[in-house]
N, C-alpha and C positions, 0 to 999 in steps of 0.2 A: 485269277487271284493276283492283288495287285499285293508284291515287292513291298518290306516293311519300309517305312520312312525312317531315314537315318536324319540324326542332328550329331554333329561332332562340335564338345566341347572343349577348349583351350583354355589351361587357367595359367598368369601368365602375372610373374614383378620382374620391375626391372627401374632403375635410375633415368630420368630425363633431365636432364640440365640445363631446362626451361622450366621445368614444373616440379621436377624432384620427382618421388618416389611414385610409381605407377603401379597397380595391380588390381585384378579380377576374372574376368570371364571372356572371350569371345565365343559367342555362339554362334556358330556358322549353318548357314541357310539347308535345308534340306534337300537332298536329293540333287545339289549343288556341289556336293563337295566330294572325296574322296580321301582316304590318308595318304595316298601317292599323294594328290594336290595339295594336303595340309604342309607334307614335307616340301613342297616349291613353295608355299607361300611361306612356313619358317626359314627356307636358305635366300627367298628373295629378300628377309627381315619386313614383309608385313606381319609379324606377329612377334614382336619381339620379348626378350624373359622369358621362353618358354617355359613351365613348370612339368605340366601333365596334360593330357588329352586322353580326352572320354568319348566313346560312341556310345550315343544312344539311340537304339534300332525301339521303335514303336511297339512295346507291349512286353518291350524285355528290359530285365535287369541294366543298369550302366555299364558298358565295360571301359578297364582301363586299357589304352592301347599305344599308350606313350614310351614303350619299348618298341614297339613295331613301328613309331613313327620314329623314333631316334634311329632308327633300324635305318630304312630308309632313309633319313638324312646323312646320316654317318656314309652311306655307300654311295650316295650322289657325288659329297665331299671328295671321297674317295677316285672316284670314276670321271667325274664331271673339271675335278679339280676346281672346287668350290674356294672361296676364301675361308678362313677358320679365324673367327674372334675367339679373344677370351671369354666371354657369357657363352657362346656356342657351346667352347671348347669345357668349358664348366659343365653345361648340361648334360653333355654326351657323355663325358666322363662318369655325374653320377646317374643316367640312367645304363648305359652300357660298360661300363668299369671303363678302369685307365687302361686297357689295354685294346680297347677299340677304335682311338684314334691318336696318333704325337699331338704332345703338347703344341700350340703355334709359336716359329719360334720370335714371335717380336713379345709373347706374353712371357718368355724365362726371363 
């Protein structure tokens, strides 16, 4: 018995200063990806605005798993000694509250 097929979805705004205002979906390849690897491709900034991320496993309900993925970014940050923007620093705040990571201090 073949393992459900996962697709993890990224919904995602954010300002570009070429084009202005950006927002939608990435949908990421199945059986390709993992939320460990979603979290390195939001701290490398291929996915930038992060909003919410969804797994969708093959014949199941959507789940939201965008605390598990700020989870994981926030301890990378943390561990790895990531850099911290302000839209980072935004997101993690409202999905893991303000007391999951300092403000960055070129954003006060």
């Amino acid at each position: 018995m073949n393992a459900p097929q996962i697709l993890y979805i990224v919904t995602y705004d954010y300002i570009a200063r070429a084009i202005g205002r950006c927002h939608g979906t990435a949908d990421l390849n199945l059986n390709e990806h993992s939320q460990s690897e979603i979290a390195n491709m939001i701290l490398a900034g291929l996915i930038p605005g992060v909003e919410q991320v969804f797994e969708c496993a093959e014949g199941e309900p959507r789940k939201d798993v965008t605390q598990d993925v700020a989870t994981l970014v926030c301890d990378r940050i943390l561990s790895e000694g990531h850099e911290l923007d302000y839209d980072m620093a935004t997101w993690l705040h409202k999905v893991l509250g303000t007391d999951a990571i300092a403000w960055p201090a070129a954003a006060e």
